[in-house]
C-alpha positions as CSV (number, residue, x, y, z in Angstrom):
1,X,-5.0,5.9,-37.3
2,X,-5.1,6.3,-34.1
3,X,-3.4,4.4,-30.8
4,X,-5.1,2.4,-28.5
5,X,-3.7,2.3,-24.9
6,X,-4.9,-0.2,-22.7
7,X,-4.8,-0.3,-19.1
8,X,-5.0,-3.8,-17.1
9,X,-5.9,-2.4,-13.5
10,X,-8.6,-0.7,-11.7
11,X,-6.8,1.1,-8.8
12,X,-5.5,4.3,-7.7
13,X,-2.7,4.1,-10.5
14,X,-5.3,2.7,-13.4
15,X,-7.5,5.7,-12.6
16,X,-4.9,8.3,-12.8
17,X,-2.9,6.9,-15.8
18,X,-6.4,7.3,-17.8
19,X,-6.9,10.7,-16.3
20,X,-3.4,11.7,-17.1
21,X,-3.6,10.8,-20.4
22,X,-6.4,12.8,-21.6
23,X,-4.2,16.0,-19.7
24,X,-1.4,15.2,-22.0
25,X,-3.9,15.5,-24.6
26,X,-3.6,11.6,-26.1
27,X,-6.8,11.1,-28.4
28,X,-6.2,7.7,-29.0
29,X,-8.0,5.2,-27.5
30,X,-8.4,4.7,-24.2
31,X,-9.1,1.2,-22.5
32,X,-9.3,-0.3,-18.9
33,X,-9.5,-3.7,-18.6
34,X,-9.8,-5.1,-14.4
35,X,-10.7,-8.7,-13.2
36,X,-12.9,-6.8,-10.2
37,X,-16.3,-5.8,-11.5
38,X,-16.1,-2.5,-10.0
39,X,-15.1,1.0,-10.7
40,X,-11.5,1.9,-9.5
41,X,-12.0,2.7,-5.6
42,X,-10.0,4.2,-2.6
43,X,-7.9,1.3,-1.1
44,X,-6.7,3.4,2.4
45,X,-10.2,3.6,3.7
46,X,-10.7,-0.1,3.8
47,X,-8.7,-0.9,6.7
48,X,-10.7,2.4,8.4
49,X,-14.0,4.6,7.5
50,X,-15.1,1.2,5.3
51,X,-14.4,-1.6,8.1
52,X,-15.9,0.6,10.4
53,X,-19.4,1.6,8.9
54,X,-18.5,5.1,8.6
55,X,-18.2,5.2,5.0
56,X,-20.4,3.3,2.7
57,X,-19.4,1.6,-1.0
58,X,-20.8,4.4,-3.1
59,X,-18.4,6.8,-1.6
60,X,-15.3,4.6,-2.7
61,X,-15.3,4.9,-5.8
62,X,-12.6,7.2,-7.4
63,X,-14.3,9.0,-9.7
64,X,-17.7,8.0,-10.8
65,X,-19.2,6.7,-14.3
66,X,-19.6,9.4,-16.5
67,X,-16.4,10.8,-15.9
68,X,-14.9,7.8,-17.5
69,X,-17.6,8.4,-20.0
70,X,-16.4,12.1,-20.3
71,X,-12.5,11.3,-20.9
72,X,-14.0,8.2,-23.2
73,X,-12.7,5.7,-21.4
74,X,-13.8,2.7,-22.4
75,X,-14.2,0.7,-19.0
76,X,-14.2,-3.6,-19.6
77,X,-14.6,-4.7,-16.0
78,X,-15.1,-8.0,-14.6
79,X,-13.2,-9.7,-17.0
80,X,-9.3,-10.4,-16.6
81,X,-6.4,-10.6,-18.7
82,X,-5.4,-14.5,-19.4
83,X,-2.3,-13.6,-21.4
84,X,-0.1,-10.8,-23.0
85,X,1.2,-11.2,-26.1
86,X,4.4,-8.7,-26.9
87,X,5.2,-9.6,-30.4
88,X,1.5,-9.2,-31.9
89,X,0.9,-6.5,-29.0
90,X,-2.5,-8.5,-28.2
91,X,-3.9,-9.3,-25.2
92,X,-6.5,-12.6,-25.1
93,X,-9.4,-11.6,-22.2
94,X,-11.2,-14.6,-19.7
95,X,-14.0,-14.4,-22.0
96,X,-12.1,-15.6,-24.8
97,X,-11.8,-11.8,-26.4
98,X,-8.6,-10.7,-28.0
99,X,-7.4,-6.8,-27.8
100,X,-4.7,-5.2,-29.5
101,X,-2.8,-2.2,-27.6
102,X,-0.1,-0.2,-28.9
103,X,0.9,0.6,-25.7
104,X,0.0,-1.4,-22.6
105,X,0.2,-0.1,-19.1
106,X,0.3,-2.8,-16.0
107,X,-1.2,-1.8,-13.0
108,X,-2.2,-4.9,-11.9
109,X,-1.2,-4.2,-8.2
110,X,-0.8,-7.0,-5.5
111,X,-2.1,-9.7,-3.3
112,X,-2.9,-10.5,0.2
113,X,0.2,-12.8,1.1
114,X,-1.2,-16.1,2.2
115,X,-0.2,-17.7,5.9
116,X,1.3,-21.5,4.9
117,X,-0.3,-22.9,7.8
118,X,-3.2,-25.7,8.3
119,X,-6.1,-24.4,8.5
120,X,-5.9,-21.1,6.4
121,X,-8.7,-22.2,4.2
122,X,-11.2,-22.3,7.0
123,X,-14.3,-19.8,7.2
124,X,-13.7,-16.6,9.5
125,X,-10.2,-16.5,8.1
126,X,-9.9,-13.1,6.2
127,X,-7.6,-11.2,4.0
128,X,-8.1,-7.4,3.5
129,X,-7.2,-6.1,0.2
130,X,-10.8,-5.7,-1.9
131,X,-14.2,-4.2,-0.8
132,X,-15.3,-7.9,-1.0
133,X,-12.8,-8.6,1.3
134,X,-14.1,-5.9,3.8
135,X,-17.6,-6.9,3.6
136,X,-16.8,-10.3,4.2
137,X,-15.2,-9.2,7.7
138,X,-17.7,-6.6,8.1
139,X,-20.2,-9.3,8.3
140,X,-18.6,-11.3,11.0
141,X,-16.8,-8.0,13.3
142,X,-19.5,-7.9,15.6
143,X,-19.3,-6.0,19.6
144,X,-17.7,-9.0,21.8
145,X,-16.4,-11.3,19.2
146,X,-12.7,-12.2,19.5
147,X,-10.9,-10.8,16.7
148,X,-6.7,-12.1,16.3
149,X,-4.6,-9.9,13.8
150,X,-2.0,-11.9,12.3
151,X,0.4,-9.2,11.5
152,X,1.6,-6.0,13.1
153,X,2.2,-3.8,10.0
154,X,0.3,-0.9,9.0
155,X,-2.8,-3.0,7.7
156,X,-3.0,-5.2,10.9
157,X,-2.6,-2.1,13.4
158,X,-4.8,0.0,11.6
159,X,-7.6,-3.5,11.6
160,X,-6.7,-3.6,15.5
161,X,-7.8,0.1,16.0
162,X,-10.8,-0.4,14.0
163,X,-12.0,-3.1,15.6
164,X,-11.8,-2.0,19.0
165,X,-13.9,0.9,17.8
166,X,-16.3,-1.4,16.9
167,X,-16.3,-3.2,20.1
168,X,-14.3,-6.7,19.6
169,X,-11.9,-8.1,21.4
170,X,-8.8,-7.9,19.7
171,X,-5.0,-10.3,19.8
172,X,-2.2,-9.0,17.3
173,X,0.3,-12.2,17.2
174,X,3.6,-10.4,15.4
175,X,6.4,-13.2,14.8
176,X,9.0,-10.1,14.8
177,X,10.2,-8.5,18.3
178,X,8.3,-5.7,17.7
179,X,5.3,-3.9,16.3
180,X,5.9,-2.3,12.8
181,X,9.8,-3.3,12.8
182,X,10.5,-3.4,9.3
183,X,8.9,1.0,8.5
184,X,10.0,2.2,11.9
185,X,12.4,2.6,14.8
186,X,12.1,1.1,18.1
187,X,11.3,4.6,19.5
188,X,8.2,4.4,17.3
189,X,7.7,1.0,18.1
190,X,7.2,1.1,21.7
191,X,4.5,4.4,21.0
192,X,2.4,2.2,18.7
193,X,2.6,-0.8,20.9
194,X,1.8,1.3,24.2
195,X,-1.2,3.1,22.0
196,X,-2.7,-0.2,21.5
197,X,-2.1,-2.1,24.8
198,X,-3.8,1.4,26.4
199,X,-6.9,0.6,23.9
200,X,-7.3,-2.9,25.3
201,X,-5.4,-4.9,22.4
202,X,-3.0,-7.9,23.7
203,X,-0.1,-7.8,21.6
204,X,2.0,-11.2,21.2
205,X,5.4,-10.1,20.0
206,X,7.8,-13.3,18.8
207,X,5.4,-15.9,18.1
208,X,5.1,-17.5,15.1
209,X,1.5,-18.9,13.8
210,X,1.5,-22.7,13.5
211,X,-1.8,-23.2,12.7
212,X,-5.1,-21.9,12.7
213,X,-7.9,-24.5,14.4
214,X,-11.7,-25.1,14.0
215,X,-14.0,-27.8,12.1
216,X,-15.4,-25.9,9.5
217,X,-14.8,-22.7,11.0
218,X,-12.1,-21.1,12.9
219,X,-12.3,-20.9,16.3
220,X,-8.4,-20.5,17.6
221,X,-5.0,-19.4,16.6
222,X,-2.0,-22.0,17.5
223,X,1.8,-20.7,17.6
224,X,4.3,-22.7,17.4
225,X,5.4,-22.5,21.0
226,X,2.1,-23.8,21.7
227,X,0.2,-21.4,22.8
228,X,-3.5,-21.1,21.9
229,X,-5.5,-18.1,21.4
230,X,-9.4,-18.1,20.8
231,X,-10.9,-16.5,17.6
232,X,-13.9,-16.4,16.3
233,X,-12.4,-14.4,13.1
234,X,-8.7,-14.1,12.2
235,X,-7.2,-11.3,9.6
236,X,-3.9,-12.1,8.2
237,X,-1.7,-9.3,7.5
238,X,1.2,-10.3,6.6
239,X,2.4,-8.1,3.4
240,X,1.5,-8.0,0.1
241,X,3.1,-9.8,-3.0
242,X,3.3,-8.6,-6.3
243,X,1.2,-9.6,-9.5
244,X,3.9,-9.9,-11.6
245,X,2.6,-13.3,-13.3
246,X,1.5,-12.0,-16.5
247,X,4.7,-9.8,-17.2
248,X,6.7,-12.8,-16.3
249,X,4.9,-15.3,-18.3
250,X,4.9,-12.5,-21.5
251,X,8.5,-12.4,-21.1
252,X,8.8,-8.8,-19.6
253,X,11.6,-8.8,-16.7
254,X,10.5,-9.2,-13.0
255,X,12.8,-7.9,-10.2
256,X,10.5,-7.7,-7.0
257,X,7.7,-6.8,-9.1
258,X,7.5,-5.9,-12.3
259,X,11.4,-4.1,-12.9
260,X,11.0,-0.7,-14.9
261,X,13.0,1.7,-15.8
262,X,13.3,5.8,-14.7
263,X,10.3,6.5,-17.3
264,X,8.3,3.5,-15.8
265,X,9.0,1.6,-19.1
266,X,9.4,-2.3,-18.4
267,X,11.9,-4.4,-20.7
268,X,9.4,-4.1,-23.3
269,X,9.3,-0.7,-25.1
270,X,5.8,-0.8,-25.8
271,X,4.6,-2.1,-21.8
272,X,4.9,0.4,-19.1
273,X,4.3,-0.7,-15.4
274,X,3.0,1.6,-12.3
275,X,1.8,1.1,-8.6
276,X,2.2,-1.3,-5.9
277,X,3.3,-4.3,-8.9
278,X,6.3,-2.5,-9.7
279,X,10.3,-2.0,-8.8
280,X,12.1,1.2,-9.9
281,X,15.4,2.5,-9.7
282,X,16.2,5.1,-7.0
283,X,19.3,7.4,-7.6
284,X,18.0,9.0,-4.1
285,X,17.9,5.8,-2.4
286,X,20.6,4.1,-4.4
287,X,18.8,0.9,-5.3
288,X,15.8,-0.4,-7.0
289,X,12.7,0.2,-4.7
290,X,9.1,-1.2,-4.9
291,X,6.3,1.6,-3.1
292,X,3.2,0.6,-1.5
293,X,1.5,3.9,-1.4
294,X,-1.2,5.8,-3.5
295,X,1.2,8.6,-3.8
296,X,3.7,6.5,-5.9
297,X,0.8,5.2,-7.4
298,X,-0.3,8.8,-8.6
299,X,2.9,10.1,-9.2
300,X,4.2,7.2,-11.9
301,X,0.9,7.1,-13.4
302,X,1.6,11.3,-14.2
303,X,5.3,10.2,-15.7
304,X,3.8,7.0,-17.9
305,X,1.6,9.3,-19.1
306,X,3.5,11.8,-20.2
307,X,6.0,9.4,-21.4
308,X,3.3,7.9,-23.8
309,X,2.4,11.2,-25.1
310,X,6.3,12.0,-25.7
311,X,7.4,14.2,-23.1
312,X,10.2,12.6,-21.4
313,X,9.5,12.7,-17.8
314,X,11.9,10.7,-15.1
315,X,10.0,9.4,-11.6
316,X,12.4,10.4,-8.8
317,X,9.9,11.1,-6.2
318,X,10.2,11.7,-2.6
319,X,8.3,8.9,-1.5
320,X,5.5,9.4,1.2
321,X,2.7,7.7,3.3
322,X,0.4,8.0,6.2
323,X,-1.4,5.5,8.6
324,X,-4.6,6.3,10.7
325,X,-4.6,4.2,13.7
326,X,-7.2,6.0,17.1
327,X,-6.5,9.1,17.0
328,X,-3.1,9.5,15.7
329,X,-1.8,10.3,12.3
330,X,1.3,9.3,11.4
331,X,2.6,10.9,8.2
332,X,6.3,9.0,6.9
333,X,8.9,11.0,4.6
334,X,11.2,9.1,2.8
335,X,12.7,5.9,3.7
336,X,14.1,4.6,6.9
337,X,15.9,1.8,6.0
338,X,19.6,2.2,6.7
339,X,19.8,5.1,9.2
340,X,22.4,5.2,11.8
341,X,20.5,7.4,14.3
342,X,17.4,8.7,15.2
343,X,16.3,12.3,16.9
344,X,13.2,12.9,18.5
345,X,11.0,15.8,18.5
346,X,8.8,16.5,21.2
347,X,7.5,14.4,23.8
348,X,5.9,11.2,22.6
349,X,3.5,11.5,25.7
350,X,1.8,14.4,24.2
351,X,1.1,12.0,21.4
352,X,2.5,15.3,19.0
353,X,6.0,14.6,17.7
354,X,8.6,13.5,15.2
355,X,10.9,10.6,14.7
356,X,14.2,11.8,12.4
357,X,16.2,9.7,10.6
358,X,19.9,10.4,9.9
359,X,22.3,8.2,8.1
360,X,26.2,9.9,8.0
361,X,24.2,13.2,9.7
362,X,22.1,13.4,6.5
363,X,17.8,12.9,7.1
364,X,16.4,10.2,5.0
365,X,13.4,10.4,6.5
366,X,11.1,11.1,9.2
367,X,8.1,9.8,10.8
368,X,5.6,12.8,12.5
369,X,2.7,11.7,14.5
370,X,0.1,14.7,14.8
371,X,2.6,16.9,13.4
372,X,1.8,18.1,10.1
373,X,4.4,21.3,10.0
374,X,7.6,18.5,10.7
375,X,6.0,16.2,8.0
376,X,5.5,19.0,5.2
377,X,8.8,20.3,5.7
378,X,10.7,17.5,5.7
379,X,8.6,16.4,2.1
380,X,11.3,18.7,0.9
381,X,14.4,18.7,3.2
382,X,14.8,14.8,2.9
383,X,14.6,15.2,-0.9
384,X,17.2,17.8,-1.0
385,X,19.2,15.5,1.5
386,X,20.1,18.0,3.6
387,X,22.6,17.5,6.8
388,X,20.4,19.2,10.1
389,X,22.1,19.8,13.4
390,X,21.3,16.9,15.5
391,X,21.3,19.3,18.4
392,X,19.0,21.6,17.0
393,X,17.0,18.8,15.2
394,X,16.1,17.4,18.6
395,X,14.7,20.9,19.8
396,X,10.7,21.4,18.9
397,X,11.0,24.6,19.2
398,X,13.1,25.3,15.8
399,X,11.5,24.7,13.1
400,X,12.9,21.9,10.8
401,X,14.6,24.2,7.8
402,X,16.4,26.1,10.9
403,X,18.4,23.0,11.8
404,X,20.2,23.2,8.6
């Protein structure tokens, strides 16, 4: 008799896992169960080509019908997953189904973290995490309507550079004391920020939202020190939070997110967990880390699958990620947090140049902005946690593995 493995998810990590497990040559049965009524689709574009018109819905999608049809993947979409049971290894479906697994992977993913303020339930208020999301702002993102960004992390800068493409006026309100603060240093920072303000965005740094104002509608942003800022739609992009509600309620162990082990296996043997809803441990980084990033996404759903099919495989990644804001890519090695210094190389006015970060003289990571040479190389020096010259680091000239 065969296995079944189901899959509750539809994202980058549910399509992979599926496709990874036909490469690892499982015949058992495969299953996809996701509460969107859609085929698994790119998340990155959303915030970009999708809010901006330039890509439409049927290029999304990740890989199209019939290759699911191909691997024989049995797609159940549109219907959710009400609860897990672990002992029976059943899981009872919204539409009052019951489906047995003998292995069950979680990539349920995350949601749009809600703004506790008054007002956040009125119309023109937006999250952006689904294609329904995006249409819904899509509709109201017309040239000359104020647009305010709650939020200046990657999803509310890379919002802020779409809409001034499409011609709003556009207010980020960040209650930190800078732009991106908690991914980047100050020296990146002040680029981003300067960027933006050069594009026409205000930018309110330290101001915390109050409340968000408007009859039925909204048509202003309040902070808390009183000041008042007209919208006629606000975005709030304030992070992400974990689904971890059906692990916790089936007993499996949360840590922030779904906590797994070096195979990706949660506390239950039989329940593996992948993607943006799920903690790991990092020998790298020393402690348990949760990635937002289709790379991490990609990469554990390659180890749960060939985990699953018996070939022990550890996820120790080099974790990496990329934001598209005007014309600047930024491409991010590793992680930043905990560095002691920073180098710079190149000149930040020539809007070509990398941000190194050093912790006891060794890189942990590095930030390059138009600079695909610094960010490839460093994909492997920061894993190898090398200890660069500062002096020679700081100098564009040598390349990155010369520094050593």
């Amino acid at each position: 008799m065969q296995d079944t493995i189901v899959v509750i998810g539809a994202g980058h990590a549910a399509a992979q896992v599926v496709d990874s497990l036909r490469h690892e040559h499982c015949a058992g049965r495969l299953v996809m169960v996701s509460e969107e009524p859609l085929l698994p689709y790119q998340r990155p574009p959303l915030s970009k080509k999708f809010l901006a018109g330039e890509m439409e819905a049927d290029r999304l999608p990740i890989r199209h019908a019939a290759f699911y049809e191909t691997i024989h993947c049995e797609l159940l979409l549109g219907n959710s997953v009400e609860t897990i049971n672990t002992g029976a290894r059943e899981l009872k479906l919204a539409d009052g189904s019951r489906l047995g697994y003998d292995k069950l992977v979680l990539a349920v993913g995350g949601r749009a973290r809600a703004l506790p303020v008054p007002g956040a339930g009125l119309a023109g208020v937006h999250v952006l995490r689904t294609m329904a999301d995006v249409t819904a702002i899509r509709a109201q993102a017309a040239p000359g309507k104020r647009a305010v960004i709650v939020g200046a992390g990657y999803i509310g800068l890379e919002c802020a550079s779409t809409f001034r493409k499409l011609g709003l006026e556009v207010t980020v309100i960040e209650m930190m004391d800078r732009v991106m603060s908690r991914v980047v240093a100050p020296e990146m920072s002040r680029f981003y920020a300067g960027e933006h303000l050069a594009h026409g965005v205000s930018i309110l740094i330290g101001k915390r939202v109050g409340a968000l104002l408007g009859d039925t509608h909204v048509n202003a942003v309040e902070c808390t020190d009183g000041t008042r800022v007209p919208a006629d739609l606000v975005l709030i992009g304030i992070g992400l939070v974990p689904n971890t509600e059906l692990a916790s309620a089936a007993g499996i162990r949360c840590e922030d997110g779904i906590a797994v082990d070096e195979h990706c296996c949660t506390s239950d043997p039989n329940v593996y967990a992948i993607g943006d809803c799920c903690s790991h441990p990092s020998p790298r980084y020393g402690r348990r880390i949760r990635l937002e990033s289709v790379d991490n996404a990609f990469e554990q759903a390659r180890t749960v699958a060939a985990n699953i099919c018996g070939r022990a495989l550890v996820h120790d990644k080099t974790p990496w990620f990329w934001s598209d804001q005007y014309e600047l890519k930024l491409q991010i090695v590793g992680l930043s947090q905990g560095y002691d210094s920073v180098v710079i190389r190149g000149d930040p006015a020539e809007r070509a140049f990398s941000c190194c970060y050093l912790r006891d003289g060794e890189l942990i990571a590095l930030d390059a902005i138009n600079h695909v040479k610094d960010f490839m190389a460093a994909r492997k020096l920061v894993g190898e946690r090398v200890k660069p010259d500062p002096a020679r680091l700081a100098d564009p000239a040598v390349a990155i593995r010369d520094t050593l």
